[in-house]
C-alpha positions as CSV (number, residue, x, y, z in Angstrom):
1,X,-9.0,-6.2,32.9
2,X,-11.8,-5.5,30.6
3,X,-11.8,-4.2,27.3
4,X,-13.6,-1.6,25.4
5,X,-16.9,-2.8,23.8
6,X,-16.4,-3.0,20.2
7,X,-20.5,-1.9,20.1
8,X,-19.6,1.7,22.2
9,X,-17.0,2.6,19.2
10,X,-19.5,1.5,16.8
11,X,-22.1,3.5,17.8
12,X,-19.9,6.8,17.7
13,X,-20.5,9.2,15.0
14,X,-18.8,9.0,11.8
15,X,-16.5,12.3,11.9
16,X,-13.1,13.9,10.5
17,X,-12.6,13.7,14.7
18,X,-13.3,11.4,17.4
19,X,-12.8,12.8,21.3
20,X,-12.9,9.5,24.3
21,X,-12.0,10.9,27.5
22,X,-12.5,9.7,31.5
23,X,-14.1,6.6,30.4
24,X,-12.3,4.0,32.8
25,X,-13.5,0.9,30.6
26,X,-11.1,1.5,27.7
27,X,-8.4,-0.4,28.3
28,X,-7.8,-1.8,24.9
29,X,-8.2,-0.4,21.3
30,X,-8.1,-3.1,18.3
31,X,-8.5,-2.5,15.1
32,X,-12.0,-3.8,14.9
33,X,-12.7,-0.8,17.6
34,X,-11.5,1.7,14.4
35,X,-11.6,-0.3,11.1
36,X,-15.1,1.5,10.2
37,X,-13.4,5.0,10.7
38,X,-11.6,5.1,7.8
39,X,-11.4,9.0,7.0
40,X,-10.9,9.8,10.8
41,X,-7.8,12.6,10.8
42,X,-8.0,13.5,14.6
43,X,-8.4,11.3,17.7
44,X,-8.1,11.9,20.9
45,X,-8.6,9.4,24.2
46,X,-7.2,10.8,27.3
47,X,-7.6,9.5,30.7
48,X,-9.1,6.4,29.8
49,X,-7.3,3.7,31.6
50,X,-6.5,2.9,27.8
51,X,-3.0,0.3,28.6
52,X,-3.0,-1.6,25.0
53,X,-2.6,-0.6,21.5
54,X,-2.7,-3.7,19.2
55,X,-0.3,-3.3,16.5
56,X,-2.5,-3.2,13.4
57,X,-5.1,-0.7,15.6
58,X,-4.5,2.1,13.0
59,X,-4.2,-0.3,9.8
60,X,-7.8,1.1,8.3
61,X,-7.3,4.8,9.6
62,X,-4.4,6.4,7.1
63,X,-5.7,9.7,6.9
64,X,-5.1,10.3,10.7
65,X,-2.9,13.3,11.5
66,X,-3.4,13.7,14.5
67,X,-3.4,11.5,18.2
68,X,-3.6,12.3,22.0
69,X,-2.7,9.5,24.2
70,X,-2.2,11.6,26.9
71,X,-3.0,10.6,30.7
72,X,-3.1,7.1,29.8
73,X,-1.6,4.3,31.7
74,X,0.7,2.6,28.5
75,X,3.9,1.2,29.5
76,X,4.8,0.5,26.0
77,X,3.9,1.7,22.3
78,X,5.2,0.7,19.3
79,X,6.4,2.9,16.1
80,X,5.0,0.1,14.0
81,X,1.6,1.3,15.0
82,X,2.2,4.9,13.3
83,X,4.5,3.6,9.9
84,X,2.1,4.2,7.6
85,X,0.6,7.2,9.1
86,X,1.9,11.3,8.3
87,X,1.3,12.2,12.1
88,X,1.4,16.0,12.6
89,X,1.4,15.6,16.4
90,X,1.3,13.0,18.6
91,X,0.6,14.1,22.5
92,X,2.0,11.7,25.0
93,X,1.8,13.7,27.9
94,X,1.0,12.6,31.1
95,X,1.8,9.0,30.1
96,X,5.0,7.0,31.8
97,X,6.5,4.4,30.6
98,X,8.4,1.8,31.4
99,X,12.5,2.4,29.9
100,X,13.6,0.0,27.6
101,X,14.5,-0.5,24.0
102,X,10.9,-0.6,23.5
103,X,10.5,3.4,23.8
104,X,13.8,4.6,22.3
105,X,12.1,5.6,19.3
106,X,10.0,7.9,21.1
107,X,12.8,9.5,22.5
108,X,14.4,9.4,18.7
109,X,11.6,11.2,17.7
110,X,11.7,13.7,20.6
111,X,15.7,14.4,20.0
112,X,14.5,15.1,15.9
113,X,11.5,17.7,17.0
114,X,8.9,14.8,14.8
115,X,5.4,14.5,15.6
116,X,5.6,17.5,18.1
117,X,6.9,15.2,21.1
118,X,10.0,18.2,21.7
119,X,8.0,20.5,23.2
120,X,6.3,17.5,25.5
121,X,7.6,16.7,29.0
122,X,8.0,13.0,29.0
123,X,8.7,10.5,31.5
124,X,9.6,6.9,32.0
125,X,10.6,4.8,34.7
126,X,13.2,3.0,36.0
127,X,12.5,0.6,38.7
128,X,10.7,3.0,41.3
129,X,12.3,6.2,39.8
130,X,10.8,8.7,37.2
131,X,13.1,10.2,34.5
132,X,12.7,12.2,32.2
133,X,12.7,10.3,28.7
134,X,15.6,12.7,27.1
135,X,17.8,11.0,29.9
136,X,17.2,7.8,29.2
137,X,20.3,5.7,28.3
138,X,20.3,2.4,27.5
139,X,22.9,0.8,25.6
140,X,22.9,-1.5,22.3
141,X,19.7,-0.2,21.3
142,X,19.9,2.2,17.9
143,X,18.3,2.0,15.0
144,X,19.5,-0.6,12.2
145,X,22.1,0.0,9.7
146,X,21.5,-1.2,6.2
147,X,23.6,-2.1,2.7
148,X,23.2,-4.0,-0.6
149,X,25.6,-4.5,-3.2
150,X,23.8,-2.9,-6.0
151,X,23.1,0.5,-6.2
152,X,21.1,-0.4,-10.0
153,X,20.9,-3.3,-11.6
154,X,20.5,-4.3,-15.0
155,X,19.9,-7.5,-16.6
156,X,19.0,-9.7,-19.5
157,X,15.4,-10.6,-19.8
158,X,15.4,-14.3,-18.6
159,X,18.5,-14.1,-17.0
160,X,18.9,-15.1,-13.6
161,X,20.1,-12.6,-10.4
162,X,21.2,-12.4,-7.0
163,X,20.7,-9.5,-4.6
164,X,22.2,-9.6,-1.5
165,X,21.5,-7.1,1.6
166,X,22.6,-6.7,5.2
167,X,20.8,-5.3,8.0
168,X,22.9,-4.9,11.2
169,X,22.2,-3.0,14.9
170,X,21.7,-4.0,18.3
171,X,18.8,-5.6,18.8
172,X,19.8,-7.6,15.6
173,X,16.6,-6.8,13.0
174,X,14.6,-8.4,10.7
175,X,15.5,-8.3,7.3
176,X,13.5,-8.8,3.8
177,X,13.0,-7.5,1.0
178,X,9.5,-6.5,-0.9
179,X,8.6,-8.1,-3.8
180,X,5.0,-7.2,-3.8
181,X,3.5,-6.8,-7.6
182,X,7.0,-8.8,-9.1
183,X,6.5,-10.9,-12.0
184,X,9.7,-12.8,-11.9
185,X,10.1,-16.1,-10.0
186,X,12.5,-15.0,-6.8
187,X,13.7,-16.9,-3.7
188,X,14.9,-15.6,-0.7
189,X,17.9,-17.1,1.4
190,X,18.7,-15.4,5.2
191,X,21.5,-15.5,7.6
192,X,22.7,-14.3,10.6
193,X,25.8,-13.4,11.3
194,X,26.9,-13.0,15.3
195,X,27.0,-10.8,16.8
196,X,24.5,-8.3,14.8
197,X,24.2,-8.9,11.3
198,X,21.4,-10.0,9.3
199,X,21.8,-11.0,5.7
200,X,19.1,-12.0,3.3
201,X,19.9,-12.7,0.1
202,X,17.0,-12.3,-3.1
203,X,17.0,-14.3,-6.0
204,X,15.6,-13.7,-9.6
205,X,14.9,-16.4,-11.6
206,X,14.3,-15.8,-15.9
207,X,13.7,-12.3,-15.2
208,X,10.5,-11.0,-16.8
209,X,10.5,-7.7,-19.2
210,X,7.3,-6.9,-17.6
211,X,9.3,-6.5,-14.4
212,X,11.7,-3.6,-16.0
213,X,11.7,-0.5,-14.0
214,X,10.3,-2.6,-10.9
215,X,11.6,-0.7,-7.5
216,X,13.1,-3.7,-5.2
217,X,12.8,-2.3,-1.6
218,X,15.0,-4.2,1.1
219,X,13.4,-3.4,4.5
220,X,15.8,-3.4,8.1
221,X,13.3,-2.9,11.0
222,X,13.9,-3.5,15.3
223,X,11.6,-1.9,17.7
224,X,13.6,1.3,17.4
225,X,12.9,1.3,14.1
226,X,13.3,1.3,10.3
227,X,15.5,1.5,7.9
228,X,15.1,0.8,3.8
229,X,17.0,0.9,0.6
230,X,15.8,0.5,-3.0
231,X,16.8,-0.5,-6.6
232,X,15.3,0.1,-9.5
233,X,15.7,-3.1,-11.9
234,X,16.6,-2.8,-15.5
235,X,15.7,-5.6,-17.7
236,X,16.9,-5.1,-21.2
237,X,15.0,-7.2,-24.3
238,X,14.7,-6.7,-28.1
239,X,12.2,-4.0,-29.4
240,X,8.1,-5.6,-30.3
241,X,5.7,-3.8,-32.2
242,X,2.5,-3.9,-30.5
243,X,0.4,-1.5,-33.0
244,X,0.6,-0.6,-36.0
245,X,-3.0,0.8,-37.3
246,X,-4.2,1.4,-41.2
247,X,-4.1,5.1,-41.6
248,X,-6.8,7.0,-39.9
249,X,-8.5,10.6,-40.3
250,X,-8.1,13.1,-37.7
251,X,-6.9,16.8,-37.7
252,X,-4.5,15.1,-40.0
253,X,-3.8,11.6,-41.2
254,X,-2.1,9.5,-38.5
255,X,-1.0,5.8,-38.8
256,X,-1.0,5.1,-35.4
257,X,1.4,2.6,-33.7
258,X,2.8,1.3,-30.7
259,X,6.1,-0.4,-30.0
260,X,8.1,-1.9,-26.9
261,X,11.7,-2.6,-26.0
262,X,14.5,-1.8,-23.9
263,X,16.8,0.1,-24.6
264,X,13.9,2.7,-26.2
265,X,14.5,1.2,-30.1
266,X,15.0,3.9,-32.6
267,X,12.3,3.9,-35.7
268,X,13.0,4.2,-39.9
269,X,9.7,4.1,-42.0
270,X,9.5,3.1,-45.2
271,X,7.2,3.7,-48.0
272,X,7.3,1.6,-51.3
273,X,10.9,0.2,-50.2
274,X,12.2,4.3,-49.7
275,X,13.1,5.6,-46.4
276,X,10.7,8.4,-45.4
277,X,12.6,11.7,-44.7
278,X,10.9,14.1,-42.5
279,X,9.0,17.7,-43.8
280,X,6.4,19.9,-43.3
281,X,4.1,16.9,-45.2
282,X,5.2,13.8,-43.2
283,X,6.3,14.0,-39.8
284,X,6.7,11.6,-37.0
285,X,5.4,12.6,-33.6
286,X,5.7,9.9,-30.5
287,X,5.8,9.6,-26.8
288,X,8.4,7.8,-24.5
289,X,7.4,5.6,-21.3
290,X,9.2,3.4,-19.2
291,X,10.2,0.8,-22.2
292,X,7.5,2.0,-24.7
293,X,6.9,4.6,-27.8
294,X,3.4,5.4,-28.7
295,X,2.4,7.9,-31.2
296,X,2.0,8.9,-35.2
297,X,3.3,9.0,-39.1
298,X,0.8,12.2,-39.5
299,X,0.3,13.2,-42.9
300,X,-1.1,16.7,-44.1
301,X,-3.7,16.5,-46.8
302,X,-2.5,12.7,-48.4
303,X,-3.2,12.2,-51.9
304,X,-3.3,9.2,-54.2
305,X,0.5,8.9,-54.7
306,X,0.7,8.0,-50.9
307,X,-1.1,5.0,-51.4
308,X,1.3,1.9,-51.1
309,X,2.9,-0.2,-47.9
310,X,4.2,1.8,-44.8
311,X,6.9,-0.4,-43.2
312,X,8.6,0.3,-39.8
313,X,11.9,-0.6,-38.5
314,X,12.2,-0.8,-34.9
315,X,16.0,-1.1,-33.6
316,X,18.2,-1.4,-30.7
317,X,21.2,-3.3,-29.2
318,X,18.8,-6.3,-29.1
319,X,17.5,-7.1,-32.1
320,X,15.4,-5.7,-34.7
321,X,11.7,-6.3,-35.8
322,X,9.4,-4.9,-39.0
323,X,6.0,-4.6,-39.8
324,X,4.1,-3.3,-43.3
325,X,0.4,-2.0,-43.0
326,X,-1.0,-0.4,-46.7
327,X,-2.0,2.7,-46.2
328,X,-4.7,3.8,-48.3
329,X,-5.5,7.5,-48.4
330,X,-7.6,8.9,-51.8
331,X,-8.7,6.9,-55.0
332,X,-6.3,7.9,-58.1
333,X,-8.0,10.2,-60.6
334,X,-10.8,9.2,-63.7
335,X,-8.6,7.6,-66.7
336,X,-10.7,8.1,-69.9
337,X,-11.8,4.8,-72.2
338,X,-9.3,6.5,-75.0
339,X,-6.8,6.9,-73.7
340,X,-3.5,4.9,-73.8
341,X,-3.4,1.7,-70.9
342,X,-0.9,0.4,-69.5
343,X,-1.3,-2.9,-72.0
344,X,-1.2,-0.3,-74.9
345,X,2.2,1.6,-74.1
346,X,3.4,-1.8,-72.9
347,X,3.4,-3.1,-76.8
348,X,6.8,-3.5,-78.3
349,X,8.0,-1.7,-81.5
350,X,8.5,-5.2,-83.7
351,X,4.2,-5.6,-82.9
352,X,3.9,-2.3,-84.5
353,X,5.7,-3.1,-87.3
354,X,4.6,-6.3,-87.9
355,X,0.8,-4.6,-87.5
356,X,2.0,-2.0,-90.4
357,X,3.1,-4.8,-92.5
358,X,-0.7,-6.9,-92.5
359,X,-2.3,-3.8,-93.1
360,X,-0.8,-2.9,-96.3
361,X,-0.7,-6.2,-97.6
362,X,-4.6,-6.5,-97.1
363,X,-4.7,-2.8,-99.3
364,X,-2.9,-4.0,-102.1
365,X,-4.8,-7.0,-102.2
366,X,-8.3,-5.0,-102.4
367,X,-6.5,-3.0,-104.7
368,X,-5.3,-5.8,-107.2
369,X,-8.5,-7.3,-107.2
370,X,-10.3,-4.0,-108.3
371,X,-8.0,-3.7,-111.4
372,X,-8.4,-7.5,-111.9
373,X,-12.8,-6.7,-112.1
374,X,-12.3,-3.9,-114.2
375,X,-10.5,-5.5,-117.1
376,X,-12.8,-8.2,-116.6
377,X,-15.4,-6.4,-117.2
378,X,-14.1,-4.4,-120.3
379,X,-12.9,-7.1,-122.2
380,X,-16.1,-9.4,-121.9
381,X,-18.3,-6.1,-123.3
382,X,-16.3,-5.8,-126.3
383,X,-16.6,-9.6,-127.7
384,X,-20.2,-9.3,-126.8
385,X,-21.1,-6.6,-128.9
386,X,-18.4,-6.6,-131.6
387,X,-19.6,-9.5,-133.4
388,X,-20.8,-9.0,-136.9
């Protein structure tokens, strides 16, 4: 048996399609022979002696809708090969091969009209007789049953979890569950169970907040086929504030802010130790996501008096968490030189009193000692010249 030169594939033009037929030396496709044909959609090889498919042959080809196999020698082909593809059609005809468990998918698929194989005429044998493949019967061969315990699940961030799921069918299947992208540490434990059951069981391990919303897939596959059943994990933790920006100008006023927790916390502001209230001045405008809020306090044409500290509250079931930014939004009008500070209207009404009190005093002192000059002054004239 020889195999088709990896160099022959190569050397084929780079197309949407790809047509191999009566080419006797193709006897098995890898996925070296395709991995450069990676936005191929149709392909056909017919009546090429082709008698392999490796199972990862079509693992760099997922945009391929269509495949003819037809007139080909294959005694067995695997669904695995197509899992990950959206086949519109799938020609077999012409091919027979050998019944078994191996090809009751195939005749799954032709019993549910998928891939266009119920309008094909396909065959397999049976020792040295042909059958047609709707007539097959073969017993203890269907497609795997599947069950967890959960159907959601929600925990406490760094709390711990267990998962359990069963797979069960004749042949017994494989069982696991994806955990691809998980942040959490998780173990897995599996057991089987005679005569067909298959249990694997998936630990979580101081669960992770980043790991809320995470879809846990549990996967129950035999060479019929595959079945799968998800969760979506909840992991609840008090509320953070991520952001919370100084205010900035844009078609209005926005302090910007972001803030996380799960259940969605709900948000007070504050401004100079009052609770803002909503109106056609202030207004809060915010978006939801999976355990966040993003968005605004906008504020249409701010003036001076909304200068001070903007606190936010952000609450749920969890806890509670505040942060203050000063928001600083115009520069308080021009306060003449003469006119009354602060210090001045501050005085008290006993230093304005007592301020009355010196100032009199020092009048009727300038005023005594005027009186005191001019009699002086009188008096001395008249002994000075009144002498005879």
């Amino acid at each position: 048996m020889t195999s088709c030169p990896v160099s022959f594939l190569l050397t084929l033009p780079s197309s949407a399609s790809e047509h191999i037929e009566n080419w006797t030396g193709l006897q098995i496709l890898k996925d070296v022979d395709m991995e450069l044909y990676t936005g191929l959609q149709r392909l056909t090889i017919i009546n090429c002696s082709l008698r392999t498919i490796q199972a990862r042959a079509f693992a760099q080809n997922p945009h391929l809708r269509y495949i003819n196999l037809s007139k080909n020698p294959l005694t067995t082909l695997s669904w695995q090969l197509f899992q990950h593809l959206q086949l519109v059609e799938l020609r077999l005809e012409g091919v027979v091969f050998d019944c078994g468990c191996e090809i009751r998918w195939i005749q799954l698929w032709q019993l549910r009209g998928e891939a266009g194989l119920h309008t094909q005429k396909l065959y397999c044998k049976n020792g040295a007789s042909k059958i047609r493949l709707r007539s097959m019967s073969i017993v203890s061969c269907d497609m795997p049953d599947i069950s967890v315990a959960h159907s959601n699940l929600t925990v406490l961030e760094g709390g711990n979890v267990t998962l359990s799921c069963n797979g069960s069918g004749s042949p017994v299947p494989e069982v696991d569950w994806t955990v691809n992208g998980l942040h959490s540490i998780n173990t897995h434990l599996s057991n089987v169970y005679p005569p067909n059951i298959h249990s694997i069981n998936l630990t979580l391990v101081n669960v992770s907040r980043d790991d809320n919303g995470f879809v846990l897939t549990c996967i129950s596959e035999n060479v019929v086929g595959m079945t799968n059943v998800s969760l979506q994990l909840a992991v609840l933790f008090p509320p953070v504030i991520l952001k919370l920006d100084e205010p900035e100008r844009r078609h209005h006023t926005c302090i910007e802010f972001t803030v996380r927790g799960f259940p969605h916390p709900t948000l007070r502001w504050f401004h100079k130790g009052r609770e803002i209230l909503q109106s056609e001045y202030i207004r809060l405008e915010m978006e939801y996501y999976q355990d966040y809020l993003e968005g605004c306090l906008t504020f249409q044409n701010p003036t001076h008096f909304d200068n001070g500290n903007y606190t936010l509250v952000a609450s749920n079931s969890l806890g509670s968490v505040t942060k203050t930014v000063y928001g600083y939004f115009l520069e308080p009008p021009f306060i003449e030189d003469d006119a009354p500070t602060p210090e001045d209207e501050a005085k008290s009404p006993e230093d304005s009193f007592g301020m009355s009190i010196a100032v009199g005093l020092a009048g009727f002192g300038c005023v005594f000692l005027i009186v005191i000059f001019v009699l002086i002054n009188k008096y001395s004239r008249r002994n000075k010249f009144g002498i005879k």
